[in-house]
LODRENTOR-780272 format. One record per residue (C-alpha): x, y, z; residue number from 1; residue in three letters. Coordinates in steps of 0.2 Angstrom, whole numbers. Each point is the difference from the previous one (the first is absolute). Example, Ala and Ser with C-alpha at 12.3 -4.5 7.8 and 13.67 -1.06 7.14 Angstrom:
<recs>
<rec><xx>62</xx><yy>-22</yy><zz>39</zz><pos>1</pos><code>ALA</code></rec>
<rec><xx>6</xx><yy>17</yy><zz>-3</zz><pos>2</pos><code>SER</code></rec>
</recs>
This chain:
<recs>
<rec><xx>501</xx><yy>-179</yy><zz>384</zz><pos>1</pos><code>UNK</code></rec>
<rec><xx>13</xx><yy>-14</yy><zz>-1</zz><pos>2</pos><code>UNK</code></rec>
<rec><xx>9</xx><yy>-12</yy><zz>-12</zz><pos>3</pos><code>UNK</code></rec>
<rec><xx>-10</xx><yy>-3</yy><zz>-18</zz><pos>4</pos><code>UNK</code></rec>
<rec><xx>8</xx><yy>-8</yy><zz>-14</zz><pos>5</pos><code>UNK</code></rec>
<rec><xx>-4</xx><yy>-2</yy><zz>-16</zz><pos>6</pos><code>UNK</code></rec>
<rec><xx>6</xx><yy>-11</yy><zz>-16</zz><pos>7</pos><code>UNK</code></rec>
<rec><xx>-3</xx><yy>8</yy><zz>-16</zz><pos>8</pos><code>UNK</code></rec>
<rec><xx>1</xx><yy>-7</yy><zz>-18</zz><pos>9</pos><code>UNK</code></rec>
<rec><xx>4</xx><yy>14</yy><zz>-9</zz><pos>10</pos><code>UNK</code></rec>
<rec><xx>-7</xx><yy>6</yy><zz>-19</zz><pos>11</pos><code>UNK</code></rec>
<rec><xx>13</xx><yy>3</yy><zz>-13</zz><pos>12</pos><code>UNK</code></rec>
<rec><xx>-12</xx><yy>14</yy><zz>-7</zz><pos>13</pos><code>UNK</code></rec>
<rec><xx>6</xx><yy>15</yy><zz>11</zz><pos>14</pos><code>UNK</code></rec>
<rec><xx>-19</xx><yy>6</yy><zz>-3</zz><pos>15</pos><code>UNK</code></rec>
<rec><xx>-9</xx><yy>-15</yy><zz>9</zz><pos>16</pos><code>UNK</code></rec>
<rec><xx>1</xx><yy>-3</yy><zz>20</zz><pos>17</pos><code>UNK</code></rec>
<rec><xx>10</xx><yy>-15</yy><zz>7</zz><pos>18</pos><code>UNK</code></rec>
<rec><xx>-11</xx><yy>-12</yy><zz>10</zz><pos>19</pos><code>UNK</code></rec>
<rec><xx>-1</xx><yy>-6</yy><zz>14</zz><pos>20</pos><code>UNK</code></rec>
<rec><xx>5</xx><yy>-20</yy><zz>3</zz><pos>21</pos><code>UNK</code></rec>
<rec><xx>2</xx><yy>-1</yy><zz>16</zz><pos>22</pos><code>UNK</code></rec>
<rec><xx>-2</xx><yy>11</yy><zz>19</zz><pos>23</pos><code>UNK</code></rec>
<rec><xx>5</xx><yy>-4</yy><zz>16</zz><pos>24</pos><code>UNK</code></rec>
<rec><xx>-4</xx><yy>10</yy><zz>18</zz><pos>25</pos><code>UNK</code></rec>
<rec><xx>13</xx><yy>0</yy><zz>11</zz><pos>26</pos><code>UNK</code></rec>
<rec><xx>13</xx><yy>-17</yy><zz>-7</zz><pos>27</pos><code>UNK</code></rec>
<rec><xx>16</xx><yy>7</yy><zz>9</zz><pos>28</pos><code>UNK</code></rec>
<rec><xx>9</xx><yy>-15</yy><zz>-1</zz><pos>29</pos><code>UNK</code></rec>
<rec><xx>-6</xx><yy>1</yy><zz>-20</zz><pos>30</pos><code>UNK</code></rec>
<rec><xx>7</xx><yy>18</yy><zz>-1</zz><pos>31</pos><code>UNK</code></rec>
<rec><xx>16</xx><yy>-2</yy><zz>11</zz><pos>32</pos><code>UNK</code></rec>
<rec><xx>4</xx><yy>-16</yy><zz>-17</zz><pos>33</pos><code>UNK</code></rec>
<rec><xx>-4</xx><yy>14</yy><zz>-12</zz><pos>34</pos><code>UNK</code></rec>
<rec><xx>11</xx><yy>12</yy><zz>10</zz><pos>35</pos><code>UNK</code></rec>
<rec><xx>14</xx><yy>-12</yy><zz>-3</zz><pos>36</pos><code>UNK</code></rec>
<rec><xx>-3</xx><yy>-1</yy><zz>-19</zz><pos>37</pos><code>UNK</code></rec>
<rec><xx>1</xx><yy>17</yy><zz>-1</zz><pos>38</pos><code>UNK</code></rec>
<rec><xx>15</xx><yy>4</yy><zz>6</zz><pos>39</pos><code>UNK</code></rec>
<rec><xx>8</xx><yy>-17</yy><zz>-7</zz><pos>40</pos><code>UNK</code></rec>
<rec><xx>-5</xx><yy>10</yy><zz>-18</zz><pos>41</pos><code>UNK</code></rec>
<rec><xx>12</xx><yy>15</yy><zz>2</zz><pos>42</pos><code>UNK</code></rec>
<rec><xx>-19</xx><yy>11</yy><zz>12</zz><pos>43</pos><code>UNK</code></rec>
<rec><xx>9</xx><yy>14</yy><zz>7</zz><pos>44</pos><code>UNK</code></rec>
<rec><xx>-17</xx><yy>9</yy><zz>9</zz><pos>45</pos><code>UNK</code></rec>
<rec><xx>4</xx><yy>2</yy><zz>15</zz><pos>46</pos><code>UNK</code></rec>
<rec><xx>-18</xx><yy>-6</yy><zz>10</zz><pos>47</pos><code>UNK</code></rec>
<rec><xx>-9</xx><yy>-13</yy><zz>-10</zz><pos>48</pos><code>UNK</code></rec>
<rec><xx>-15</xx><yy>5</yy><zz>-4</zz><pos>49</pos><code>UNK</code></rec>
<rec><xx>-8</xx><yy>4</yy><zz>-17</zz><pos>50</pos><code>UNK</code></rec>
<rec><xx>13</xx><yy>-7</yy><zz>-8</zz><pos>51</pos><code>UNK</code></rec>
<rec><xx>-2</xx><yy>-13</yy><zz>-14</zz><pos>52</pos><code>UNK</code></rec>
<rec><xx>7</xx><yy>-19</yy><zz>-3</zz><pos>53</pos><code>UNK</code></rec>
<rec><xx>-1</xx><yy>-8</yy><zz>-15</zz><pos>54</pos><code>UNK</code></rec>
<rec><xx>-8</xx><yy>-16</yy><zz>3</zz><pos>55</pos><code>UNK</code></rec>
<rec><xx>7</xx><yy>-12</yy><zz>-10</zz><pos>56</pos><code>UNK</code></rec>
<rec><xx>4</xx><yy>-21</yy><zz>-1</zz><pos>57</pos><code>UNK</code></rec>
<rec><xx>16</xx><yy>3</yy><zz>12</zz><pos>58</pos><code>UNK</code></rec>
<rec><xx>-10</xx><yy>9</yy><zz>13</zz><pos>59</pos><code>UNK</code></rec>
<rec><xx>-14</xx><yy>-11</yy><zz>-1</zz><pos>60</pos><code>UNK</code></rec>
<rec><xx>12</xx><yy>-14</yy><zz>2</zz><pos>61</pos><code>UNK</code></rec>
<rec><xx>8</xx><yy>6</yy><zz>14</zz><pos>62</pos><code>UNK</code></rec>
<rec><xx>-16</xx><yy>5</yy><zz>9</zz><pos>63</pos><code>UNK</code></rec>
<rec><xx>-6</xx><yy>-19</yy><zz>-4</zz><pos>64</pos><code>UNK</code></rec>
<rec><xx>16</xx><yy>-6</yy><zz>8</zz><pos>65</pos><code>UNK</code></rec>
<rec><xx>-3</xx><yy>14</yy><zz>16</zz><pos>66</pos><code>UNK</code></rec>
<rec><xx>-15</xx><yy>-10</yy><zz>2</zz><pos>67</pos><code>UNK</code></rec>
<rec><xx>2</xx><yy>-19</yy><zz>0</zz><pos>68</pos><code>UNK</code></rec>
<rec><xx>15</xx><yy>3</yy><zz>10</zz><pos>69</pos><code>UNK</code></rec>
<rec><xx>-10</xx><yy>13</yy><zz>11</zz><pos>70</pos><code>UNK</code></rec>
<rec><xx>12</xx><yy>12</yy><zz>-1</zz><pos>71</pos><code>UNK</code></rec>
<rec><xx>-8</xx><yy>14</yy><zz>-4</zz><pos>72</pos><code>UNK</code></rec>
<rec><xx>10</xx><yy>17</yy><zz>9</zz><pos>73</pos><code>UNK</code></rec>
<rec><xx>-9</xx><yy>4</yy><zz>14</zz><pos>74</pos><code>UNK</code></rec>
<rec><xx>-3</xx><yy>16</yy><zz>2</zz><pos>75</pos><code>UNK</code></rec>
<rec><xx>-9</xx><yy>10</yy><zz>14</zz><pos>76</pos><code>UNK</code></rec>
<rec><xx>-1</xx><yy>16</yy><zz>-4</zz><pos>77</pos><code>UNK</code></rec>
<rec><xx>-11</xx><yy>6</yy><zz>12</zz><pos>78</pos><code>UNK</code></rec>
<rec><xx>-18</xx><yy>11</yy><zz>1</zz><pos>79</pos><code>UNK</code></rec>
<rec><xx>0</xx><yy>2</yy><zz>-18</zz><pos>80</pos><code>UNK</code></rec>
<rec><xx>6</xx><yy>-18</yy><zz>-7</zz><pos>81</pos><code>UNK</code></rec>
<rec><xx>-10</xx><yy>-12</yy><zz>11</zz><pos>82</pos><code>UNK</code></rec>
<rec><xx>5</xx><yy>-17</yy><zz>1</zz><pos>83</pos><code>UNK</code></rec>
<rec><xx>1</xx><yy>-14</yy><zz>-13</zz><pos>84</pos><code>UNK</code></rec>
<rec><xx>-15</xx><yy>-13</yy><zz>5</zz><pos>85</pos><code>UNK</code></rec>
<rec><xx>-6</xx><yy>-17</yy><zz>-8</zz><pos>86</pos><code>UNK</code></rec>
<rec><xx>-13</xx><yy>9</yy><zz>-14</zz><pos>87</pos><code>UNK</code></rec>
<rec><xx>15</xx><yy>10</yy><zz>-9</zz><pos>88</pos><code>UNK</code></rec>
<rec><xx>10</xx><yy>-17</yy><zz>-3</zz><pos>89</pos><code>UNK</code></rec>
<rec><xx>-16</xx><yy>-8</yy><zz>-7</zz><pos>90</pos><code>UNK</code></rec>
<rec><xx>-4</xx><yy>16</yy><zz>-7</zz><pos>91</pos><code>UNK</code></rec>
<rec><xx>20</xx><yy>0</yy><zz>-8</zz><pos>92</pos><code>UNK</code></rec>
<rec><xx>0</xx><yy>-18</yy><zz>-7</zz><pos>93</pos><code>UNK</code></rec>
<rec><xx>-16</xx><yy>5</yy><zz>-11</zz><pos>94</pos><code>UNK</code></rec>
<rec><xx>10</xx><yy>17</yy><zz>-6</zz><pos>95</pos><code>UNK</code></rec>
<rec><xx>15</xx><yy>-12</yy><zz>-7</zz><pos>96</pos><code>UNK</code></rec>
<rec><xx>-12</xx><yy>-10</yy><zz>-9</zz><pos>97</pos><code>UNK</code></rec>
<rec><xx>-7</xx><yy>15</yy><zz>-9</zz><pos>98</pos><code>UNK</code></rec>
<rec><xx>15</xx><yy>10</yy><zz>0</zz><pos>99</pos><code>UNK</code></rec>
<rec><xx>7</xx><yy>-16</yy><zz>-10</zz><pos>100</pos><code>UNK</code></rec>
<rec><xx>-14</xx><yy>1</yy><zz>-12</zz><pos>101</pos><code>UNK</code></rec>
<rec><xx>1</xx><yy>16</yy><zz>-3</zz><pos>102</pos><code>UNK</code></rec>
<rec><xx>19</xx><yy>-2</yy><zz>-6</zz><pos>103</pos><code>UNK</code></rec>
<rec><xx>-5</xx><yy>-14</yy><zz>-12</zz><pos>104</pos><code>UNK</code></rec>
<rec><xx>-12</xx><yy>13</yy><zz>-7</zz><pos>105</pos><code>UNK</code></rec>
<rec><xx>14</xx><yy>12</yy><zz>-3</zz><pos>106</pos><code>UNK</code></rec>
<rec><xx>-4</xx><yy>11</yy><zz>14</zz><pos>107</pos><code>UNK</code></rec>
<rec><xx>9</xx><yy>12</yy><zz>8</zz><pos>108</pos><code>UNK</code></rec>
<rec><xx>-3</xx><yy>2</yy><zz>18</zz><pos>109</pos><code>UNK</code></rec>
<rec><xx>7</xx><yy>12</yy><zz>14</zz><pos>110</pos><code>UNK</code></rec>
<rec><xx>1</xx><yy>0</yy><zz>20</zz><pos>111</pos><code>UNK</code></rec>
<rec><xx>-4</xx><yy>17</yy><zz>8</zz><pos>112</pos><code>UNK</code></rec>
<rec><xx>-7</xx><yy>3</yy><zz>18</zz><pos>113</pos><code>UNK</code></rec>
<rec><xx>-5</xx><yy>16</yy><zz>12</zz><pos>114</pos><code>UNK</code></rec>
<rec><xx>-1</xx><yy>3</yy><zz>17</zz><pos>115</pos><code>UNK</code></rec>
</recs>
């Protein structure tokens, strides 16, 4: 049990499964951002979890921004969520770098995560 989030590039073919790009265990402070983003796009669920963001240029660029300034939400949501540690930020700067590859390949890509 906890916090598992998951970036997807998604098929265009409705008949073919999206793939996975990227997962993290237990980001919260990664997951409180996408929160934000959520909501800041009109979300209306009201628990955030299994929703989906779009991850495009203006969310990529704001999480860049979130972390050269290191100003990442913090979020501690308890048991579930864990706490944000030195691997996930490494493990983040190498999701932007493919994330931004796979939107200079056309790609679509989506946020989702489960707890």
């Amino acid at each position: 049990m906890g916090l598992d989030q998951y970036v997807y590039v998604i098929n265009p073919d409705p008949q073919e499964p999206s793939a996975e790009l990227f997962y993290w265990r237990k980001h919260p402070d990664l997951q409180r951002f996408m929160e934000q983003k959520y909501y800041e796009r009109g979300g209306t669920a009201t628990e955030f979890n299994t929703e989906e963001v779009t991850v495009d240029d203006d969310v990529l660029d704001s999480l860049e921004l979130a972390m050269r300034t290191n100003t990442l939400p913090q979020n501690e949501g308890g048991f579930f969520f864990g706490m944000s540690m030195y691997e996930d930020t490494e493990q983040t700067w190498i999701f932007l770098r493919k994330a931004r590859a796979a939107l200079a390949d056309g790609k679509q890509l989506i946020y989702t995560s489960w707890w």
